[in-house]
Backbone as CSV, one residue per row, in Angstrom:
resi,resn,N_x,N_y,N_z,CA_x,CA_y,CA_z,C_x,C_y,C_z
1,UNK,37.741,39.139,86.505,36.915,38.702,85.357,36.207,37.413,85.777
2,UNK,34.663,37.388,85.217,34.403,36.087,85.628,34.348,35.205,84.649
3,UNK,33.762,34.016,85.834,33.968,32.512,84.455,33.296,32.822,83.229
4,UNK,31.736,33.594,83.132,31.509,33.935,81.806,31.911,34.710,80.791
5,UNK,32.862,35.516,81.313,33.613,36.416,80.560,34.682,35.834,79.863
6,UNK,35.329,34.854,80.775,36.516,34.038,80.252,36.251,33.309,79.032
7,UNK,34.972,32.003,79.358,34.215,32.165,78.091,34.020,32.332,77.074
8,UNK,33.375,33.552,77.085,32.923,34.482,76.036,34.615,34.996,75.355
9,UNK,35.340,35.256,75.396,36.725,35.315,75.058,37.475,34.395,74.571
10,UNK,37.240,32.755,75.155,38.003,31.979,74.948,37.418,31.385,73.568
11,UNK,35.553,31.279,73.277,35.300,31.256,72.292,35.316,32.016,71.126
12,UNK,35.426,33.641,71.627,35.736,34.499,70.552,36.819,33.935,70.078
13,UNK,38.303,33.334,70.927,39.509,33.457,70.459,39.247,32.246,69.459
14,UNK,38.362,31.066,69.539,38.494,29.875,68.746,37.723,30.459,67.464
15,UNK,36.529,31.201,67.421,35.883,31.509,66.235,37.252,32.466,65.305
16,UNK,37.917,33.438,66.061,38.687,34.030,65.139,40.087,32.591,64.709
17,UNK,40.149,32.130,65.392,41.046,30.810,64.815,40.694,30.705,64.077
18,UNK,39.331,29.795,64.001,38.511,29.444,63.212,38.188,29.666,61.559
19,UNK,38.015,31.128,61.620,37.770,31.811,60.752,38.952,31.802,60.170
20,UNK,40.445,32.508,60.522,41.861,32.212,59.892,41.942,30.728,59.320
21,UNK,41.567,29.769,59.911,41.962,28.549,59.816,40.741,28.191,58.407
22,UNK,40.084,28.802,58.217,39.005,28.071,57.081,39.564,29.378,56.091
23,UNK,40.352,30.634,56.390,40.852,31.168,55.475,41.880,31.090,54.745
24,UNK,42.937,30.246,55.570,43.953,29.799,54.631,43.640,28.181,54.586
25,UNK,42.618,27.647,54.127,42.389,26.545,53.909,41.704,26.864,52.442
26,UNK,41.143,28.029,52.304,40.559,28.753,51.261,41.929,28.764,50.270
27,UNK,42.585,29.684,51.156,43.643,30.414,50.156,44.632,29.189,49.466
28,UNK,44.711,28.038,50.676,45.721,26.688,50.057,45.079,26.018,48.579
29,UNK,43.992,26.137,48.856,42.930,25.356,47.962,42.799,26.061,46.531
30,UNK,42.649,27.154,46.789,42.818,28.517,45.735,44.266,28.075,45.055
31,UNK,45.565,28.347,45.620,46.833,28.347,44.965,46.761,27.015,44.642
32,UNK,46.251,25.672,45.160,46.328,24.268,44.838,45.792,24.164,43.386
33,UNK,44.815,24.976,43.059,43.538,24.771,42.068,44.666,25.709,40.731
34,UNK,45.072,26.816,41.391,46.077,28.098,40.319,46.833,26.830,39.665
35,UNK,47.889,26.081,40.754,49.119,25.306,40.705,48.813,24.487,39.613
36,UNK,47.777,24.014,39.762,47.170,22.831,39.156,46.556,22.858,37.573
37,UNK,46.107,24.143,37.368,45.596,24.897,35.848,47.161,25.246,35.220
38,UNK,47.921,25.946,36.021,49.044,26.322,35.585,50.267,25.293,34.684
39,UNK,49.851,24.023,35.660,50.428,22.838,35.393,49.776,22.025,34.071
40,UNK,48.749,22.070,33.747,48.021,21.594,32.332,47.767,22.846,31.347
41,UNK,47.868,23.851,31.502,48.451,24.980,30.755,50.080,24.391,30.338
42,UNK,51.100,24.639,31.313,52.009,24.233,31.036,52.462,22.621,29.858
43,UNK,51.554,22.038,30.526,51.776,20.300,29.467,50.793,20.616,28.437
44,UNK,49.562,21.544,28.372,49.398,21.771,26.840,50.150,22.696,25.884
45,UNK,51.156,23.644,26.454,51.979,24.525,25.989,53.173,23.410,25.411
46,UNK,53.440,22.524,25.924,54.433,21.748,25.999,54.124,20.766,24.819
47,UNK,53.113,19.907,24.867,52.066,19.453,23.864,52.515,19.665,22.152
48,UNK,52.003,20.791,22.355,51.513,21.527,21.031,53.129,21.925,20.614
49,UNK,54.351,22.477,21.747,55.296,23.156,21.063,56.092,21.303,20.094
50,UNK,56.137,20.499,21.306,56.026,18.941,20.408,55.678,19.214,19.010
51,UNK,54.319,18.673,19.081,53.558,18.552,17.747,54.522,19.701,16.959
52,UNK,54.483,20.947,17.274,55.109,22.060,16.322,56.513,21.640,15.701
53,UNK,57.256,21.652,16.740,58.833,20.649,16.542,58.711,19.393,15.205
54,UNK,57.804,18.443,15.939,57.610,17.128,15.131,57.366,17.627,13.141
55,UNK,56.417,18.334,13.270,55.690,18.981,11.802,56.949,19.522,11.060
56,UNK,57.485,20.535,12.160,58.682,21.521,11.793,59.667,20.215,10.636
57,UNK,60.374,19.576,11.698,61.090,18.849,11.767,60.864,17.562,10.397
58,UNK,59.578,17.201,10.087,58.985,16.324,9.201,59.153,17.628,7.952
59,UNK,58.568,18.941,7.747,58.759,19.636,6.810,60.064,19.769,6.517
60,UNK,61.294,20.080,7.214,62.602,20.519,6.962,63.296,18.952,6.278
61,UNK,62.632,17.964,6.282,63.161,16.734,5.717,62.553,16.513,4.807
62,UNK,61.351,16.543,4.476,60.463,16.743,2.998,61.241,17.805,2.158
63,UNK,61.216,19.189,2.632,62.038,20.286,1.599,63.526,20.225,1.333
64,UNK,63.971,19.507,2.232,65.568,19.004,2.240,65.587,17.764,0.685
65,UNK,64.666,16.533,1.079,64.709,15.868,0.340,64.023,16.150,-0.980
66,UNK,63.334,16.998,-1.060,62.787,17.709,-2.721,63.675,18.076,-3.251
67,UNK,64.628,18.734,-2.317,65.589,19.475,-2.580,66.749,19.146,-3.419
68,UNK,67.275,18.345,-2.974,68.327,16.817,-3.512,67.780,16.285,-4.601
69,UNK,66.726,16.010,-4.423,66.039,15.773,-6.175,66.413,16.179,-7.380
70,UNK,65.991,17.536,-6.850,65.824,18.621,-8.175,67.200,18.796,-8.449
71,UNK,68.274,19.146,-6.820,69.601,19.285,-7.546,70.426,18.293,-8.243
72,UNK,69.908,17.100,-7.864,70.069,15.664,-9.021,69.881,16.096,-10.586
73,UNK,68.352,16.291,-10.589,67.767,16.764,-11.663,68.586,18.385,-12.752
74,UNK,69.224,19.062,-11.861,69.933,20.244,-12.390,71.660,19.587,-12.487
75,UNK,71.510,18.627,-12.112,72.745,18.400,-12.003,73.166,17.703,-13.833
76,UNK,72.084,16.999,-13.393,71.851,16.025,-15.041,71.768,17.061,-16.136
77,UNK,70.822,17.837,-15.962,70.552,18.678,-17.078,71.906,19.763,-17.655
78,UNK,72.487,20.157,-16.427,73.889,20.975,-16.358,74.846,20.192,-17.470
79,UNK,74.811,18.853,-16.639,75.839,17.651,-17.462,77.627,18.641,-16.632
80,UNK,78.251,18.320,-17.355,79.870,18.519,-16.842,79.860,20.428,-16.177
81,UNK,78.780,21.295,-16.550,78.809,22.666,-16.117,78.829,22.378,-15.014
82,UNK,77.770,21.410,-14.506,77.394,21.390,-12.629,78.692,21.050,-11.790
83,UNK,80.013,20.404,-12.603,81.171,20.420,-11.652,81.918,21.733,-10.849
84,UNK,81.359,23.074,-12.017,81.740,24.208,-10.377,81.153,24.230,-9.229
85,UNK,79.923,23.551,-9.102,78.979,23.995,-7.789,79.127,22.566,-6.875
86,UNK,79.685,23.014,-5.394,80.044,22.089,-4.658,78.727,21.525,-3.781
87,UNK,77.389,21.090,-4.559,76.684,20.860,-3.655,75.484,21.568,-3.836
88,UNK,74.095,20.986,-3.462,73.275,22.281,-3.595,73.411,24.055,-2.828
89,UNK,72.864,24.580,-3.174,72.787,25.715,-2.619,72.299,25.585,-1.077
90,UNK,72.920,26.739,0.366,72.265,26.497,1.215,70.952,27.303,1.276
91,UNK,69.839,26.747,2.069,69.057,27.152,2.492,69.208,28.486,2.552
92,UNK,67.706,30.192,2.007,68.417,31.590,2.403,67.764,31.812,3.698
93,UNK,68.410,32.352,4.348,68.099,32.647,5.449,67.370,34.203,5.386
94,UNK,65.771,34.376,5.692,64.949,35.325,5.733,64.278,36.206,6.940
95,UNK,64.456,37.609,6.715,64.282,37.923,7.477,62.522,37.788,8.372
96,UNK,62.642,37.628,9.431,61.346,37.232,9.840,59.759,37.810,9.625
97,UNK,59.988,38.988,8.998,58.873,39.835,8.379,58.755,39.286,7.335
98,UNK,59.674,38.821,6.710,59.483,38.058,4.391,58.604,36.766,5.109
99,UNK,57.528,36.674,4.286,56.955,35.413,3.832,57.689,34.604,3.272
100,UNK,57.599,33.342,3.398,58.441,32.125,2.741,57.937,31.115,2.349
101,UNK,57.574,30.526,1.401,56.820,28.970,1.195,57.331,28.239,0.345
102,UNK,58.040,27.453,0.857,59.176,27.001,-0.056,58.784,25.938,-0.973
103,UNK,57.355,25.226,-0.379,56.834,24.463,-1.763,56.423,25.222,-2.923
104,UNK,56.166,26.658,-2.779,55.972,27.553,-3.986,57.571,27.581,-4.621
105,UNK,58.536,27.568,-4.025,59.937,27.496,-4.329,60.207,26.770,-5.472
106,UNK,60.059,25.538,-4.903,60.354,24.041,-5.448,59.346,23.630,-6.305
107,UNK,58.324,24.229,-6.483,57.322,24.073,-7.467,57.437,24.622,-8.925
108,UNK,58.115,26.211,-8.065,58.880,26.848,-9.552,59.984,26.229,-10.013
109,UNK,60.721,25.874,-9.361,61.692,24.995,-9.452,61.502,24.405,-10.352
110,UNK,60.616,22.929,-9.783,60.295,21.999,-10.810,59.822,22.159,-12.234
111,UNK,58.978,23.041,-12.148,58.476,23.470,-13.594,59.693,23.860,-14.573
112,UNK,60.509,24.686,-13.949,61.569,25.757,-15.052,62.494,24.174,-15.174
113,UNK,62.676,23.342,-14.776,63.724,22.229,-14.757,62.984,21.415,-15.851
114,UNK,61.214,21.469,-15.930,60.894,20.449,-16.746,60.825,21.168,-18.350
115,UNK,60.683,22.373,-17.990,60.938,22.958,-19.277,62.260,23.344,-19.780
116,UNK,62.961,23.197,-19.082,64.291,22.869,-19.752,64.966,21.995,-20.237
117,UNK,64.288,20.726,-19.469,64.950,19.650,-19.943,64.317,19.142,-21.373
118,UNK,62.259,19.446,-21.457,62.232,18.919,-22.366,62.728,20.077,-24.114
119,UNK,62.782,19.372,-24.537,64.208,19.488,-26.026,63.344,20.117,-27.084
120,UNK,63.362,21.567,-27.486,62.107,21.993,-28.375,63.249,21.275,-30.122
121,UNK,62.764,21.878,-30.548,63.281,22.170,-32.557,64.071,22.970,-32.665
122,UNK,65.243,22.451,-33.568,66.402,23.839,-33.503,65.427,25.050,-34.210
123,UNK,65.409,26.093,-33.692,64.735,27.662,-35.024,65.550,27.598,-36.069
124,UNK,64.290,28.123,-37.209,65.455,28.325,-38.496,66.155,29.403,-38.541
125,UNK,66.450,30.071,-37.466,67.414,31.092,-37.677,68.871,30.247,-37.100
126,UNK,69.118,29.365,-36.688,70.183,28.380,-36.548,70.561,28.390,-37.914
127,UNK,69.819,27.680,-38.589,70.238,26.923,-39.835,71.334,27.421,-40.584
128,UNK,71.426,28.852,-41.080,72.605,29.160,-41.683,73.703,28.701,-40.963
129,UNK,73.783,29.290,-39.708,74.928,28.706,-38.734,75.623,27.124,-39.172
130,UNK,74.438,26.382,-38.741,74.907,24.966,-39.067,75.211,24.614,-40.328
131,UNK,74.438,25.218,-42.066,75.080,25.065,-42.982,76.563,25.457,-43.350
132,UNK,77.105,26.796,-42.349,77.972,26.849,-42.762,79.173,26.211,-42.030
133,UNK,78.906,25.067,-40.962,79.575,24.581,-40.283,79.797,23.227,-41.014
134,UNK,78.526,22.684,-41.683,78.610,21.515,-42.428,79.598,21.720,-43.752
135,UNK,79.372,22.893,-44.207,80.334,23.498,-45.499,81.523,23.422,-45.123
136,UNK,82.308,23.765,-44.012,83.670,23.786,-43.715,83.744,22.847,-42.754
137,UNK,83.152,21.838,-42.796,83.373,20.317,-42.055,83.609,19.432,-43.371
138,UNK,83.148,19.717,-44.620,83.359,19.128,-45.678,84.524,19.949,-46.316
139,UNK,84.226,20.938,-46.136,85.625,21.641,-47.059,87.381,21.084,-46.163
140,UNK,87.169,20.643,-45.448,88.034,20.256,-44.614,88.299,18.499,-44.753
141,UNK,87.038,18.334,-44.712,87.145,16.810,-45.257,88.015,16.894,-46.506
142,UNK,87.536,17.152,-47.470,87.909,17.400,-49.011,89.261,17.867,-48.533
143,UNK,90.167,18.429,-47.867,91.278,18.820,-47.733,92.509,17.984,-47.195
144,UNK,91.564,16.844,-46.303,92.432,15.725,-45.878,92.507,14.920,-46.868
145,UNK,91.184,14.629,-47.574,91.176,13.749,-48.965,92.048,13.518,-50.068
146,UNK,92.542,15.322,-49.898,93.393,15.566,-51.665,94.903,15.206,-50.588
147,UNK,95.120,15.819,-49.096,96.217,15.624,-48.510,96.721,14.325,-48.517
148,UNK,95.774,13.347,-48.206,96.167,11.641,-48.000,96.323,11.254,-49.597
149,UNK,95.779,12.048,-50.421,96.301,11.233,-52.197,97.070,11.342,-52.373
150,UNK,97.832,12.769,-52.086,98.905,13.416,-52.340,100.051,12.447,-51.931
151,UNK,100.183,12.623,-50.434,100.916,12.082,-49.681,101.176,10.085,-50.043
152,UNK,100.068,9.477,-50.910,100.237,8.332,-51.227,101.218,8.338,-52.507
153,UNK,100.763,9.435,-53.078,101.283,9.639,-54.727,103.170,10.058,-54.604
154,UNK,103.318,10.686,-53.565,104.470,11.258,-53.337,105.373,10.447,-52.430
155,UNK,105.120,9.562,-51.577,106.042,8.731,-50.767,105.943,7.124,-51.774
156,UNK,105.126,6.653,-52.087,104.737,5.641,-52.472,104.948,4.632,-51.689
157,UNK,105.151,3.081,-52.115,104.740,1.785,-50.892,103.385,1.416,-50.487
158,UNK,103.765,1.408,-49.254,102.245,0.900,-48.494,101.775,2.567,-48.296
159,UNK,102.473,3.258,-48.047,101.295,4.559,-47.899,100.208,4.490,-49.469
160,UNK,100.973,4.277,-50.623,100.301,4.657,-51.842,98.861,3.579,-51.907
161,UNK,99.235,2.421,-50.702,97.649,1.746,-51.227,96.946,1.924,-50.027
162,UNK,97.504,2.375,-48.560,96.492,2.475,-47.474,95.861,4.228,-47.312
163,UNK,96.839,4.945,-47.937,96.187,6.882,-48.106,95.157,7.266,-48.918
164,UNK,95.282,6.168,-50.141,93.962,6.484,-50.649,92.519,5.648,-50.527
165,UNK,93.060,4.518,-49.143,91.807,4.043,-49.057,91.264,4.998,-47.694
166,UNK,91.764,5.935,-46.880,91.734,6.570,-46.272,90.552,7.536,-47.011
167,UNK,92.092,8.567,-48.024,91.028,9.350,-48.631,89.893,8.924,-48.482
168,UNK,89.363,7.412,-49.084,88.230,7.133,-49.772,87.149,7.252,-48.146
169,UNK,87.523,6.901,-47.529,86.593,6.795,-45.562,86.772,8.556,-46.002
170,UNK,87.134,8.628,-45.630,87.281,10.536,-45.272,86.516,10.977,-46.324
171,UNK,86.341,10.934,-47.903,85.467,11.292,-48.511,83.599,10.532,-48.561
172,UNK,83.773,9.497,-47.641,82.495,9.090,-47.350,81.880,9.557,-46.369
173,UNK,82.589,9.827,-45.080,82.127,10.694,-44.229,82.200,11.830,-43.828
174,UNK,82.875,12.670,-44.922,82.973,14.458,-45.316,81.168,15.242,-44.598
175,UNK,80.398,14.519,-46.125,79.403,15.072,-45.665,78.623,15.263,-44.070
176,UNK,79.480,14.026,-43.188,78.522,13.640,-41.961,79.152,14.533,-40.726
177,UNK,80.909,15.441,-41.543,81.324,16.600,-40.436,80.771,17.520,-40.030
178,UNK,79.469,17.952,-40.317,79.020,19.043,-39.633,77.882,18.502,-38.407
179,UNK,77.783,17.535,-38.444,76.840,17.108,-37.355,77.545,17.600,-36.002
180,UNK,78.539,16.874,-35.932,79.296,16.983,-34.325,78.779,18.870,-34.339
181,UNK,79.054,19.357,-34.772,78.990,21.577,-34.398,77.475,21.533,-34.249
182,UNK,76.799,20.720,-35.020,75.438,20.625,-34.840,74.987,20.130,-33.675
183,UNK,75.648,19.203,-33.268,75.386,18.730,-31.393,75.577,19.104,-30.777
184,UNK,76.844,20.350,-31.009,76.786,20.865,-29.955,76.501,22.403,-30.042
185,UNK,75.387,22.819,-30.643,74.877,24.008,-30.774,73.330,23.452,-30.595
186,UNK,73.182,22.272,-30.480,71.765,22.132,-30.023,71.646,21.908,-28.538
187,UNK,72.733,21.076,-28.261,73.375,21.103,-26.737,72.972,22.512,-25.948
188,UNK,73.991,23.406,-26.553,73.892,24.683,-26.397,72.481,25.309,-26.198
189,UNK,71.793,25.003,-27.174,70.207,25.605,-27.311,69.332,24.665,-26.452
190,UNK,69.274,23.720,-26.021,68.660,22.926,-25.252,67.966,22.370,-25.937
191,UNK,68.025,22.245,-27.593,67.111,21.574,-28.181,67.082,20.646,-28.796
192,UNK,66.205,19.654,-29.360,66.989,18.006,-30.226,67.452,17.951,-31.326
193,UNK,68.670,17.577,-31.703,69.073,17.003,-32.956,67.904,16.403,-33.358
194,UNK,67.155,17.379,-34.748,65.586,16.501,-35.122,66.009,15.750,-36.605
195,UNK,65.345,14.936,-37.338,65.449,14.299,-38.543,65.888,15.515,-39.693
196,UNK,65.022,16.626,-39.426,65.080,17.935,-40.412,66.827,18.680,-40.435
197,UNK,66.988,18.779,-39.158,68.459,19.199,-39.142,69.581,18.693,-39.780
198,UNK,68.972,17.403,-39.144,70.140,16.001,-39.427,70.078,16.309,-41.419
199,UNK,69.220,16.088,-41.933,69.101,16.229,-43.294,69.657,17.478,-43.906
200,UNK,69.669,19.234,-43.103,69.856,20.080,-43.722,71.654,19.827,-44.041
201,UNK,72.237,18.886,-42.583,73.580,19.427,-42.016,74.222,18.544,-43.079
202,UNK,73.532,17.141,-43.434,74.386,16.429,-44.453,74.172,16.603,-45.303
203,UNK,72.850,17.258,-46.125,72.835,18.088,-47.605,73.657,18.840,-47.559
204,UNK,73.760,20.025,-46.980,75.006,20.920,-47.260,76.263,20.194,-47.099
205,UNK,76.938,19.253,-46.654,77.741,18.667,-46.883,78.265,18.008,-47.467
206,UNK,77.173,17.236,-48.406,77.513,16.633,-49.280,77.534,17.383,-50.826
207,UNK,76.724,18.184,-50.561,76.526,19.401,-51.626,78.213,20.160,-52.024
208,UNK,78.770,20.365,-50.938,79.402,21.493,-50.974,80.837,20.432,-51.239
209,UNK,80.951,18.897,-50.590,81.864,18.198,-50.608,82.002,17.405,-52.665
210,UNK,80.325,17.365,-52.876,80.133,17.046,-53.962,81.336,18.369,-55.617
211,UNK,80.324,19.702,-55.094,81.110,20.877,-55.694,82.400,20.629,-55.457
212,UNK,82.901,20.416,-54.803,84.600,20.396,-54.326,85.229,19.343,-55.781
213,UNK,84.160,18.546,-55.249,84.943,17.482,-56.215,84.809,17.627,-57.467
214,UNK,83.980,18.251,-58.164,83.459,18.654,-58.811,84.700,19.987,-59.835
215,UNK,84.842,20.644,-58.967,85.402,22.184,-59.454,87.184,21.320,-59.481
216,UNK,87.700,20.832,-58.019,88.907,20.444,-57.861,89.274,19.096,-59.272
């Protein structure tokens, strides 16, 4: 072989170097550039799942703490009922297809809590009820009344001058026994002891305590 042949070979062999050598300089540069997108893909994936966490995390303490509120608020309104329940209710756990929005939750929430708490007018279909509770809150009065005279008239001493000043309290506040059944049937109803009630419960009481005394 001669010197130009050698040559011609030895430069073929550097151009095909060559060519390899600017091809994986390609290909380094290529995976450098992949590596490199992959990597700010990655820290904006990373980013955002943050932010998601942070929001998450800020919502589950907002609905936590609404939460505690209202069961404050049910707790009050309950009064001594709320001692069976150890705590609010937990969180329900939904299956991932159900929609959930729990400020629609707590919104209903709030509303049914404010309408419960605020206190309508007893109905007049109560009223008999309570007249006839005021009637035998006085008829009962009137029964301790004639009991404590009795009992002064029959032992005598100091019972005979402190039983009938008794009687006399017990026949002043006869008429005012039907209130207490009245508090707590408005209790019951969620509604206020109003001026109108208050008036029906001690008319009939005094009415019926009046007749007593009256007929007896």
């Amino acid at each position: 072989m001669g010197y130009e042949d050698s040559m011609a070979r030895l430069a073929s062999r550097y151009a095909s170097v060559d060519a390899r050598r600017a091809e994986a300089d390609d290909w380094y540069q290529r995976q450098v550039a992949a590596a490199a997108n992959a990597q700010r893909e990655a820290e904006a994936a990373l980013a955002a799942a943050e932010t998601e966490l942070t929001a998450a995390r800020a919502l589950v303490d907002r609905i936590d703490h609404e939460a505690e509120e209202l069961w404050g608020r049910t707790v009050r309104l309950l009064g001594s009922a709320a001692r069976i329940f150890d705590g609010p209710p937990p969180p329900i756990v939904l299956p991932p297809s159900n929609a959930y929005n729990p400020d629609q939750v707590l919104d209903e929430t709030r509303s049914y809590l404010e309408k419960r708490a605020r206190p309508g007018r007893m109905p007049g279909k109560a009223y008999p009820l309570l007249m006839l509770w005021s009637a035998l809150g006085a008829a009962i009065a009137f029964g301790l009344r004639e009991a404590a005279r009795w009992a002064g008239r029959e032992y005598g001493g100091d019972l005979a001058v402190g039983l009938p000043v008794l009687a006399l309290v017990v026949t002043i506040l006869g008429p005012l026994a039907g209130l207490w059944p009245a508090k707590v049937i408005a209790d019951h109803r969620h509604v206020t002891l109003d001026p109108t009630t208050i008036a029906v419960v001690v008319a009939t009481g005094l009415i019926t305590l009046t007749a007593l005394l009256l007929i007896w």
